[in-house]
PLY file of the C-alpha trace (Angstrom):
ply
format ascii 1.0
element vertex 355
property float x
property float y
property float z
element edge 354
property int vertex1
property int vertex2
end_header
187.90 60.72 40.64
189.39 62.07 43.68
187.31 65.52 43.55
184.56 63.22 43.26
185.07 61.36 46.40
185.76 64.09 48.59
183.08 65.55 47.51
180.67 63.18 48.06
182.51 61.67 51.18
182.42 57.77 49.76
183.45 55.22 51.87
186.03 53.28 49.19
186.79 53.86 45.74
188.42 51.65 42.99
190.91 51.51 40.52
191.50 48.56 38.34
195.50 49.11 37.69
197.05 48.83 40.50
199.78 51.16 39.75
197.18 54.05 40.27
196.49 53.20 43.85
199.55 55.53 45.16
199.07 58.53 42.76
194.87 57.89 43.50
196.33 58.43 47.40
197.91 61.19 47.24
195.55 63.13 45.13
192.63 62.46 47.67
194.57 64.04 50.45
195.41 66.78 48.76
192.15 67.34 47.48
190.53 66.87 51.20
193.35 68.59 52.88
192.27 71.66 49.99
188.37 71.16 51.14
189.00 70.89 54.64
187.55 67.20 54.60
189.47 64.88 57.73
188.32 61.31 56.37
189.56 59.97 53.39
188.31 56.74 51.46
189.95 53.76 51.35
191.20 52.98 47.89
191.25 49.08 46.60
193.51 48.69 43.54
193.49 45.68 40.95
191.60 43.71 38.36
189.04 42.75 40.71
188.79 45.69 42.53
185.16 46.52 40.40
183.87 43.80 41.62
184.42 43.93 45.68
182.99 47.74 44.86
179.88 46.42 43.25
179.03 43.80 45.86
179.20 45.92 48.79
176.07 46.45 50.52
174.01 49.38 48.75
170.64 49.70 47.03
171.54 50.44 43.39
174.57 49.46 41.54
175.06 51.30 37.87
177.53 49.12 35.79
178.81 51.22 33.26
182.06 49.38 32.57
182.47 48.95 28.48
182.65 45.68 27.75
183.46 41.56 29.23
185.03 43.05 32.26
181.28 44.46 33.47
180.66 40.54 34.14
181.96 39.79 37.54
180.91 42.71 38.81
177.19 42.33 37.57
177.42 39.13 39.17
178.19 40.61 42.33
175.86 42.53 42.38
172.93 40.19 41.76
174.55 37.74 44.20
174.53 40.84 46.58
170.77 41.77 46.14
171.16 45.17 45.11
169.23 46.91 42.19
171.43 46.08 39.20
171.25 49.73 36.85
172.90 47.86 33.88
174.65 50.11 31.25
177.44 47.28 30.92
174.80 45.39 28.14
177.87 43.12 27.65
177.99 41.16 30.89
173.92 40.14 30.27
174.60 39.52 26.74
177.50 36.96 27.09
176.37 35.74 30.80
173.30 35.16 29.46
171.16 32.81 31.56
173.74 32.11 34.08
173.38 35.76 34.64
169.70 36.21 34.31
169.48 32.99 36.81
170.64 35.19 39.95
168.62 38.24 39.29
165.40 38.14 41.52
162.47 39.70 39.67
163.00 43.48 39.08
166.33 43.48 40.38
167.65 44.00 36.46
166.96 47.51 35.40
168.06 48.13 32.02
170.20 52.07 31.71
170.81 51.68 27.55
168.48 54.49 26.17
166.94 51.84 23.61
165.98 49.51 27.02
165.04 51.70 29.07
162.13 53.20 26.17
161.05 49.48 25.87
160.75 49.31 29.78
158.50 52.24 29.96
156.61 51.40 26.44
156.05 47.70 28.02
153.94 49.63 30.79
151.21 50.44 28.07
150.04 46.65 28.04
150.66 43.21 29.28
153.51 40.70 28.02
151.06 39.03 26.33
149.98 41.97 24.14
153.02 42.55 22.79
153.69 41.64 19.09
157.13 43.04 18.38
159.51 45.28 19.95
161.52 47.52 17.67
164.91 48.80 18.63
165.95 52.28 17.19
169.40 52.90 15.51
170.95 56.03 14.74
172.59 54.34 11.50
175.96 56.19 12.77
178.10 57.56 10.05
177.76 55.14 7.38
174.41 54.54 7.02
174.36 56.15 3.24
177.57 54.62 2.63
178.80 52.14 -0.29
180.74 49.07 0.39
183.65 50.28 -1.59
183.36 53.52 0.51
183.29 51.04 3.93
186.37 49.54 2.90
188.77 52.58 3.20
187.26 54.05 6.56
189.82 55.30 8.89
189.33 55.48 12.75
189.28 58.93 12.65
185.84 58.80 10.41
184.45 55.91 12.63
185.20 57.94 16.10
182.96 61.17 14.60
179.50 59.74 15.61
176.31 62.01 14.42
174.51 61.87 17.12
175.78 60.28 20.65
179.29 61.31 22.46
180.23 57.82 23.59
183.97 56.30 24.65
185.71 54.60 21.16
184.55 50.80 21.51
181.01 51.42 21.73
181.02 54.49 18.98
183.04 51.89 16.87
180.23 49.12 17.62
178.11 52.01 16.88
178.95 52.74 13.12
179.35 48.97 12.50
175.76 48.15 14.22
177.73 45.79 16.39
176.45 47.46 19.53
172.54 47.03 18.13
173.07 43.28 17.65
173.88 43.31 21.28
171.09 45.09 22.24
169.05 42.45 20.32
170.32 39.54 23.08
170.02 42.10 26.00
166.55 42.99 24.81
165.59 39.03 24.47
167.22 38.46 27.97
165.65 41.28 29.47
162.04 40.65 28.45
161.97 37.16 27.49
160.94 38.30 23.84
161.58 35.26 20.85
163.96 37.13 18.61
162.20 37.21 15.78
159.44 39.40 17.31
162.65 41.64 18.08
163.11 43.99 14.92
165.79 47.17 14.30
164.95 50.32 12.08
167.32 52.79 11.51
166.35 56.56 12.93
169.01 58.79 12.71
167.57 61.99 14.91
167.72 59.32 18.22
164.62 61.06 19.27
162.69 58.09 19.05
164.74 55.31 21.45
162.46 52.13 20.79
158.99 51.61 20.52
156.91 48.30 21.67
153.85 47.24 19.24
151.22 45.66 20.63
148.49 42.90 18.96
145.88 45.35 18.52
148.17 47.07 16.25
149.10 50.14 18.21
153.15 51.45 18.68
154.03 52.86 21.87
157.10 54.82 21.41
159.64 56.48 23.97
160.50 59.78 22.83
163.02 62.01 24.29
166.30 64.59 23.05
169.36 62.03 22.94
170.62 62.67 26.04
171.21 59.92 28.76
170.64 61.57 31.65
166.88 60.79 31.31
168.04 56.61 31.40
170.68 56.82 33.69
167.81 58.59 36.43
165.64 56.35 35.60
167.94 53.42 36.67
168.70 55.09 39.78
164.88 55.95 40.80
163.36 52.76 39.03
160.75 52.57 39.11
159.68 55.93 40.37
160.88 58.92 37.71
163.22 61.73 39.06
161.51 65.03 38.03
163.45 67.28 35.75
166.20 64.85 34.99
166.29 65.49 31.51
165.08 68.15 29.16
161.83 67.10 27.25
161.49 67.51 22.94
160.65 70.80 22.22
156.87 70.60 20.57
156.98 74.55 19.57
159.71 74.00 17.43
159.36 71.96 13.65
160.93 68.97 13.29
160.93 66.09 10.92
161.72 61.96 12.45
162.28 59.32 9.83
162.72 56.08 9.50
164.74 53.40 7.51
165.49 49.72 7.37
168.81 48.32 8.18
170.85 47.50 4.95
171.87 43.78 6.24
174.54 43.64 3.40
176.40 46.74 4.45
175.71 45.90 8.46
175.96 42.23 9.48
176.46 42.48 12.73
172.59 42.98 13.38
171.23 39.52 11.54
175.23 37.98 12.93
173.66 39.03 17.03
170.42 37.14 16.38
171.96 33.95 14.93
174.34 34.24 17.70
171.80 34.94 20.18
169.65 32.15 19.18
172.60 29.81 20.01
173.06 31.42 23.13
175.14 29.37 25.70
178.36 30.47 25.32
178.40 32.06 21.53
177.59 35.61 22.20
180.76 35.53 24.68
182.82 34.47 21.73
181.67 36.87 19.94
181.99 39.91 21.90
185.58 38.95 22.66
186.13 38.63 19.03
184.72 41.77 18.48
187.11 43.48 21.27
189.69 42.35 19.69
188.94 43.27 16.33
188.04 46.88 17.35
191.47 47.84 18.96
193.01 46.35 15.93
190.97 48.80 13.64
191.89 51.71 16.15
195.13 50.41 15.77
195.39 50.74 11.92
196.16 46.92 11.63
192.83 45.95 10.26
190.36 47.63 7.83
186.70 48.80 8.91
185.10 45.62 6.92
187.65 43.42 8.50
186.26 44.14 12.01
182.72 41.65 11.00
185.20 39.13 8.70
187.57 38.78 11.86
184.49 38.55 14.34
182.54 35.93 12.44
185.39 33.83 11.68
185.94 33.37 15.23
182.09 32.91 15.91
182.04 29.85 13.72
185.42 27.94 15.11
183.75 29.05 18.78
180.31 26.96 17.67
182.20 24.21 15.67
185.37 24.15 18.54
184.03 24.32 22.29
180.88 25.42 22.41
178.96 24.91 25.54
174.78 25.37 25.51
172.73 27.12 27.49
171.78 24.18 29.75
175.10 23.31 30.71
176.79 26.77 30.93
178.42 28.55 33.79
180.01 31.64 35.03
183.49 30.10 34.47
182.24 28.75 30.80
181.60 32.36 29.74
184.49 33.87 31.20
186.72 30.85 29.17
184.57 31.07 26.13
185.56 35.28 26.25
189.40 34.47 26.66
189.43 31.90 24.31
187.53 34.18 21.73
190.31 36.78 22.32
193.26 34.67 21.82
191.70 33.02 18.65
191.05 36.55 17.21
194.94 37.78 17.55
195.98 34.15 16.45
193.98 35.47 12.96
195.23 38.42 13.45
198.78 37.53 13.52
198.09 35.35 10.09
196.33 37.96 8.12
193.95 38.38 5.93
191.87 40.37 7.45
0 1
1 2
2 3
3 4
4 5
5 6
6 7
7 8
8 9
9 10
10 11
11 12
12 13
13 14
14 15
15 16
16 17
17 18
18 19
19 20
20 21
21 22
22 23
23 24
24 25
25 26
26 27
27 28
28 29
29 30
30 31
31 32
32 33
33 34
34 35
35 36
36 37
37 38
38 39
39 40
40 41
41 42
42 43
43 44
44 45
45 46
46 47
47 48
48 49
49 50
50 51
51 52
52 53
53 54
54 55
55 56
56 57
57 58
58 59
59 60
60 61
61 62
62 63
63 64
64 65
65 66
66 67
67 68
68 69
69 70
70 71
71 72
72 73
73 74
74 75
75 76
76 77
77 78
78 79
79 80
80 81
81 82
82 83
83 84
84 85
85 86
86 87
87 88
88 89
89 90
90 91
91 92
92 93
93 94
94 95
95 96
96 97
97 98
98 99
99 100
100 101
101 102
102 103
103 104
104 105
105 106
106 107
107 108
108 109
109 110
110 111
111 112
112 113
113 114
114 115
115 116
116 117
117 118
118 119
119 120
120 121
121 122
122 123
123 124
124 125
125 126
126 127
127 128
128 129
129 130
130 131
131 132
132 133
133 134
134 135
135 136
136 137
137 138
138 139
139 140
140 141
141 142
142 143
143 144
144 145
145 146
146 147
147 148
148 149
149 150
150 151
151 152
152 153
153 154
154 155
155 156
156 157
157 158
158 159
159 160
160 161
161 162
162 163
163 164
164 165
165 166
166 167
167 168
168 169
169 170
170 171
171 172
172 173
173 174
174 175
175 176
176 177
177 178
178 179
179 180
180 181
181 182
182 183
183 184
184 185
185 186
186 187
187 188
188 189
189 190
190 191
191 192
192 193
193 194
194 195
195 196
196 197
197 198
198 199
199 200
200 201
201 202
202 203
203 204
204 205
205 206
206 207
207 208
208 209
209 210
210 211
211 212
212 213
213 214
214 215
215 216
216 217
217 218
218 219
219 220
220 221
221 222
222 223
223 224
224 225
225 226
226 227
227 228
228 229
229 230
230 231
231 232
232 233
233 234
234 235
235 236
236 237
237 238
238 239
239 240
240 241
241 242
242 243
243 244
244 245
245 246
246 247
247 248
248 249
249 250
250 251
251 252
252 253
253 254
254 255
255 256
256 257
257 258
258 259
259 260
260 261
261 262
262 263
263 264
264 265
265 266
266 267
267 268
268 269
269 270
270 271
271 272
272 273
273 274
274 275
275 276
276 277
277 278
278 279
279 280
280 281
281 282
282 283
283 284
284 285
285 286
286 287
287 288
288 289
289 290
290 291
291 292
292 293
293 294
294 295
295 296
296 297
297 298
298 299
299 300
300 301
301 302
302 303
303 304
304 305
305 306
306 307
307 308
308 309
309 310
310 311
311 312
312 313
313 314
314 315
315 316
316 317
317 318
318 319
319 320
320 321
321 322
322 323
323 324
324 325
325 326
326 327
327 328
328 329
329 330
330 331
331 332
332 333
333 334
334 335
335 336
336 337
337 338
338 339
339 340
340 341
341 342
342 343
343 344
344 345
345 346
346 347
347 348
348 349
349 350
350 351
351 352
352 353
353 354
């Protein structure tokens, strides 16, 4: 972080534990006291320290902080009027429309690979053209796998994704298809598409990153190697595209793309998302928090792979039975609660077993 800095001579950087601020220090005047670089940055330490970053004054923000603590500082950014490059698909998920409500039109700009092929396949036609859009899913590791087989998965075999090298919650959403059934509510946030013209298929090359199809019957697809660089520059350059960002797919070579449906018995999460999402108010925040939870007690051996879904919709239905707040009524303060609450309710389970 500190080469970084120097190197590109920003203004502040920050750090959300606190007890990094001195050891940040002191490597960013050694490393500009190495490079010959007088000014140094000034450093802001602490949980909110994210979110005075992203409301400073800039065009684009990227948020690619994994999971609920991406809200605040989406929020600032909106409130800020800078270009929101969202990566963090959590914060729009469980903000929902109290999020969506401060984002002036195109100020969202979606960075997931699957949104950002939807954003350029929407280009082919009008909104009211489109008959379905149809996320892509790699499948992860388990796709082929048995139930009985799910139920002794280690960590180990759930951190060894096929395809994508991500950090160990979202490869873990990733093999459980937890991370597609958000992408279902970020998709219907982002492009104000009823969720059930909002399909998944299963493609495990990732070649394919969605595809949008129209009334007339014809599928526009977005087709690139799985790489994110090609997202990420389009977030930053949106909605201009950044020549040679990414390598293109190879058409000299052979290759084979197929495509599967998602086995809803093996993979909840998926048809758990759109009930959710169709809810919306302040259910998809229970759920994600749930889901936090229930990941880091997999990781942690104190939960098996099957028990990450039993533990998340358990919570889900005392959230929407117990303190549920609706769309209409929600707020900032409601999600953040709703997300706390969701957490405390999933170790409380946790702590009694059973999962």
């Amino acid at each position: 972080m500190a080469e970084q800095a120097i190197s590109f001579g920003v203004q502040k950087v920050a750090v959300a534990d606190a007890d990094a601020e001195q050891k940040l220090s002191e490597l960013l005047r050694a490393t500009a006291a190495r490079i010959g670089v007088a000014s140094l940055p000034i450093v802001i330490a602490g949980p909110e320290a994210a979110t005075e970053i992203a409301g400073l004054d800039c065009d684009v923000v990227l948020n690619g902080i994994t999971g609920a603590a991406g809200l605040m500082p989406t929020v600032a950014a909106l409130k800020a009027g800078s270009q929101l490059a969202l990566a963090n698909k959590e914060s729009l998920v469980i903000g929902g429309r109290a999020v969506t409500a401060l984002a002036k039109p195109g100020q969202l700009v979606p960075v997931d690979s699957e949104h950002s092929a939807l954003a350029q396949c929407l280009r082919a036609g009008s909104f009211t053209e489109v008959r379905k859009l149809v996320l892509t899913a790699s499948g992860g590791p388990f796709r082929n796998s048995s139930r009985e087989q799910l139920e002794s998965v280690t960590a180990a075999q759930a951190l060894d994704h096929p395809t994508w090298s991500m950090g160990p919650v979202v490869t873990v959403n990733s093999s459980t298809m937890f991370n597609k059934g958000l992408e279902i509510i970020e998709a219907h946030l982002l492009f104000e598409i009823p969720f059930e013209q909002i399909d998944v298929v299963v493609h495990p090359q990732s070649v394919v990153h969605s595809m949008v199809e129209f009334v007339d019957g014809s599928t526009i697809a977005q087709a690139s190697p799985p790489d994110m660089h090609l997202p990420i520059a389009l977030g930053l350059g949106w909605p201009d595209r950044i020549a040679n960002a990414s390598n293109a797919c190879d058409w000299t070579t052979a290759s084979t793309w197929t495509f599967e449906p998602v086995n809803d018995d093996l993979f909840p999460a998926v048809r758990m998302a759109k009930r959710v999402g169709q809810f919306a108010g302040t259910a998809p925040a229970a759920m994600n928090g749930a889901n936090e939870v229930a990941v880091a007690a997999f990781l942690a051996g104190k939960i098996s792979y099957l028990g990450i879904m039993r533990l998340v919709q358990a919570v889900v239905e005392q959230h929407i039975l117990n303190g549920f707040v609706s769309d209409e009524d929600m707020t900032i303060d409601d999600v953040l609660n709703a997300s706390n609450w969701s957490m405390q309710c999933a170790q409380q389970l946790l702590d009694e077993g059973g999962f």
